[in-house]
C-alpha positions as CSV (number, residue, x, y, z in Angstrom):
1,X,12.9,13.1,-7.1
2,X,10.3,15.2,-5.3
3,X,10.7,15.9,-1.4
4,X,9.5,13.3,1.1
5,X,8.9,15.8,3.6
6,X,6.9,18.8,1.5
7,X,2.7,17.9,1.2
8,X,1.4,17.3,-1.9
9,X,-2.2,17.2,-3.6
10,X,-2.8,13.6,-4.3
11,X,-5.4,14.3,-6.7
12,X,-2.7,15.8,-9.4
13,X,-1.9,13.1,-10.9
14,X,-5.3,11.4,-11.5
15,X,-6.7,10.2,-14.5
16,X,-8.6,13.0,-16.5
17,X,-12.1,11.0,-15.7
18,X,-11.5,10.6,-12.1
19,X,-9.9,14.5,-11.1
20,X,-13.5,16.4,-12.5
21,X,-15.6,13.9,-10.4
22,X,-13.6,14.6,-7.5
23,X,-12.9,18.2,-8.1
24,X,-17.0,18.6,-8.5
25,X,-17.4,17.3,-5.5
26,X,-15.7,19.2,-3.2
27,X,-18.1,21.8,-1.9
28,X,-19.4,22.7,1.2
29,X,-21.2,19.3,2.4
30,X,-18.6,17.2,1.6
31,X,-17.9,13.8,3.2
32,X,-15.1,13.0,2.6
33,X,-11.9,13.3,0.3
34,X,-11.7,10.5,-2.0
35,X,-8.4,9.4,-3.5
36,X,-6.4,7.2,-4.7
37,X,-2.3,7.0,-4.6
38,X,-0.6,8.9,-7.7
39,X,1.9,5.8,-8.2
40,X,2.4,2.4,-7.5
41,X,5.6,0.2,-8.1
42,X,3.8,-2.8,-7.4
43,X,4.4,-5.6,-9.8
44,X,2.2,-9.0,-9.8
45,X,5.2,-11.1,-11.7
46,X,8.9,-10.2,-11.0
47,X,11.7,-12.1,-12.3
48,X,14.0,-13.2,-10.6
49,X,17.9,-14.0,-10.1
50,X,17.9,-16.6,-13.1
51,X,15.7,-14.6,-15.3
52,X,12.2,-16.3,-14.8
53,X,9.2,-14.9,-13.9
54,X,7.4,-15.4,-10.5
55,X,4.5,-14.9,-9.0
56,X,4.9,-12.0,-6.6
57,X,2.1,-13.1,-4.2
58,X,2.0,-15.8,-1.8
59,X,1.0,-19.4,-3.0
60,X,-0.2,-21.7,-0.8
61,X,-3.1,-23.2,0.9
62,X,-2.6,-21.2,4.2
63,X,-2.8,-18.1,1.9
64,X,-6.1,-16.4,1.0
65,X,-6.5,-12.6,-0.8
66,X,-8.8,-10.4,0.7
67,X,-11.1,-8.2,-0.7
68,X,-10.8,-4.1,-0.2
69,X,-13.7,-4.5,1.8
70,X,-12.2,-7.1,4.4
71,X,-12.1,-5.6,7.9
72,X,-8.6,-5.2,8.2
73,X,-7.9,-3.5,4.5
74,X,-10.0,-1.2,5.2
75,X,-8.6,-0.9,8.6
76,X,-4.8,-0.5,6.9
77,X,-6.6,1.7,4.3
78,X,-7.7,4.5,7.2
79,X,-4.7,4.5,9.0
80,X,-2.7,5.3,5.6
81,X,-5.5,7.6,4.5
82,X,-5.5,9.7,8.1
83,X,-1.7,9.9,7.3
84,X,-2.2,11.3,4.1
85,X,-5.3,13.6,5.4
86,X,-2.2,15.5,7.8
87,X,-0.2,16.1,4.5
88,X,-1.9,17.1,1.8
89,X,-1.6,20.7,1.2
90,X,-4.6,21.1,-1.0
91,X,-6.8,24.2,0.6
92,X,-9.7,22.5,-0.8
93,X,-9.4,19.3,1.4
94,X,-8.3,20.9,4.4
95,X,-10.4,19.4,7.4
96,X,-12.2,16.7,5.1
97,X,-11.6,13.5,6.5
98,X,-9.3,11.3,3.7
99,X,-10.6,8.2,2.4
100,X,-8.2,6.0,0.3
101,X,-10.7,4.3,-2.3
102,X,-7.9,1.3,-3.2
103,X,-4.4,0.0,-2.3
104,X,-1.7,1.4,-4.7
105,X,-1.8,-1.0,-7.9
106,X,-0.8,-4.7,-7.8
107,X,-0.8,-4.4,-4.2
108,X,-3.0,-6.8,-2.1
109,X,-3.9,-8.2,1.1
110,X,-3.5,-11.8,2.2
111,X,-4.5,-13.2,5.3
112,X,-2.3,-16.7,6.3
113,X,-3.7,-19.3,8.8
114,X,-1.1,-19.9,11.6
115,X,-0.5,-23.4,11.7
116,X,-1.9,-25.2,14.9
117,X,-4.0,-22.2,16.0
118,X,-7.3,-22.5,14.1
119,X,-9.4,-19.5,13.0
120,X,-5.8,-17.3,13.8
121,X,-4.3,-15.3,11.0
122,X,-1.5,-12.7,10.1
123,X,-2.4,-10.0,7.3
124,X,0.6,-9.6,5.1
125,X,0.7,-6.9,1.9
126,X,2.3,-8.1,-0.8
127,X,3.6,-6.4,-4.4
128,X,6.7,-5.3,-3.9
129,X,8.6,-4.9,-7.0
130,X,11.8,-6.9,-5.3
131,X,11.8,-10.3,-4.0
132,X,13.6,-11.4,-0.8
133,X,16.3,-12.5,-0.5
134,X,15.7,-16.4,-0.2
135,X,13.7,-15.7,-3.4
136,X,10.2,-15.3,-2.2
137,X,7.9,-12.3,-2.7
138,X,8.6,-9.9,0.6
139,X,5.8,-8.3,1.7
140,X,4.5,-5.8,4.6
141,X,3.8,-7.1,8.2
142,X,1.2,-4.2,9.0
143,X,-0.3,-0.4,8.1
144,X,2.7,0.8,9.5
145,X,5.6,-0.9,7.8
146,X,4.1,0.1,4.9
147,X,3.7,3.9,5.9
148,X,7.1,5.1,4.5
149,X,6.7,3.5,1.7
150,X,2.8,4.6,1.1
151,X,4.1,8.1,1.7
152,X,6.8,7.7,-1.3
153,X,4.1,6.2,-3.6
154,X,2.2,9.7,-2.8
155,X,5.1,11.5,-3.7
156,X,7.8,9.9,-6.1
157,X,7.4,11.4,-9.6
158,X,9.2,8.5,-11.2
159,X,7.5,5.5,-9.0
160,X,11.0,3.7,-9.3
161,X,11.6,1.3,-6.8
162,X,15.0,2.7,-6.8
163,X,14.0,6.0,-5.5
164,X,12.7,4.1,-2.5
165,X,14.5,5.5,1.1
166,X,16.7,2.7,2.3
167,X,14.9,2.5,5.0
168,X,12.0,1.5,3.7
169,X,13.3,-1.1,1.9
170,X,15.2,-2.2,4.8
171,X,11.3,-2.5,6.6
172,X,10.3,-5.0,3.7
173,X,10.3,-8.6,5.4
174,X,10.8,-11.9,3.7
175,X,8.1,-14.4,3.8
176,X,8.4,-16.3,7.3
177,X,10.5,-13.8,8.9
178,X,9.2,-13.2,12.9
179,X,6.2,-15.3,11.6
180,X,4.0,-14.6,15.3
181,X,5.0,-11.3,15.2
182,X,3.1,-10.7,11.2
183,X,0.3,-8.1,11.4
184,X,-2.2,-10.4,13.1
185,X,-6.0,-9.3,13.9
């Protein structure tokens, strides 16, 4: 597994059709350095304990996905993007601000209604390949649990959940858990 703590040039890894466009692009009026993560272990459907497959999103009425271009994904997107603009050791992108053009793969945000306080919600990111354990899909309560984690997608050259720090699998939540306290706006 690569290092955690050593930079590394995001762009790498990207599809031949996406590395020339951004690779041509970098010159001296640049606006900014477009990428995307190099790995994702996110998974819509996991199975789970008993072998069936689940939905690895939230279901519900209280539950609705936002779009990349909601307010707060794109807030979550800059803050993971500045952290990513502080690592990469790329000469070429040194002092171009970082802009993250999607969340890692099968990730996504959902906003929940709390109950009894209308037009109040919590922003949860959901995909993670493991569900909780009370059997529901865990997700992120904010940017910042999911930094770690964001920073090993950047990184890990297998994208195996297994390879995952312990720690950051110890930030994962499981639906409900410290419900007031979930990433609200």
């Amino acid at each position: 597994m690569a290092s955690h703590n050593n930079a590394t040039d995001y762009t790498s890894n990207l599809p031949a059709s996406t590395a020339p466009a951004i690779n041509n692009y970098i010159g001296p009026n640049i606006e900014a350095w477009d990428f995307v993560p190099k790995y994702s272990d996110g998974l819509l459907v996991v199975v789970d304990k008993a072998g069936n497959p689940q939905k690895n999103y939230p279901v519900g009425a209280e539950y609705s996905k936002c779009n990349e271009s909601h307010p707060v994904a794109m807030k979550w997107k800059k803050t993971w993007a500045l952290m990513a603009e502080e690592l990469n050791d790329n000469q070429r992108a040194k002092g171009i601000p970082h802009k993250l053009r999607k969340f890692p793969t099968s990730y996504a945000l959902y906003a929940k209604t709390r109950q009894g306080r209308e037009g109040q919600k919590d922003y949860y990111l959901y995909g993670y390949p493991i569900l909780a354990r009370n059997g529901k899909p865990k997700s992120f309560r904010s940017a910042k649990d999911f930094e770690r984690h964001f920073l090993w997608l950047l990184d890990d050259e297998d994208a195996q959940s297994a390879n995952a720090p312990g720690e950051v699998k110890d930030e994962v939540k499981d639906e409900g858990e410290d419900e007031v306290m979930g990433g609200g706006e």
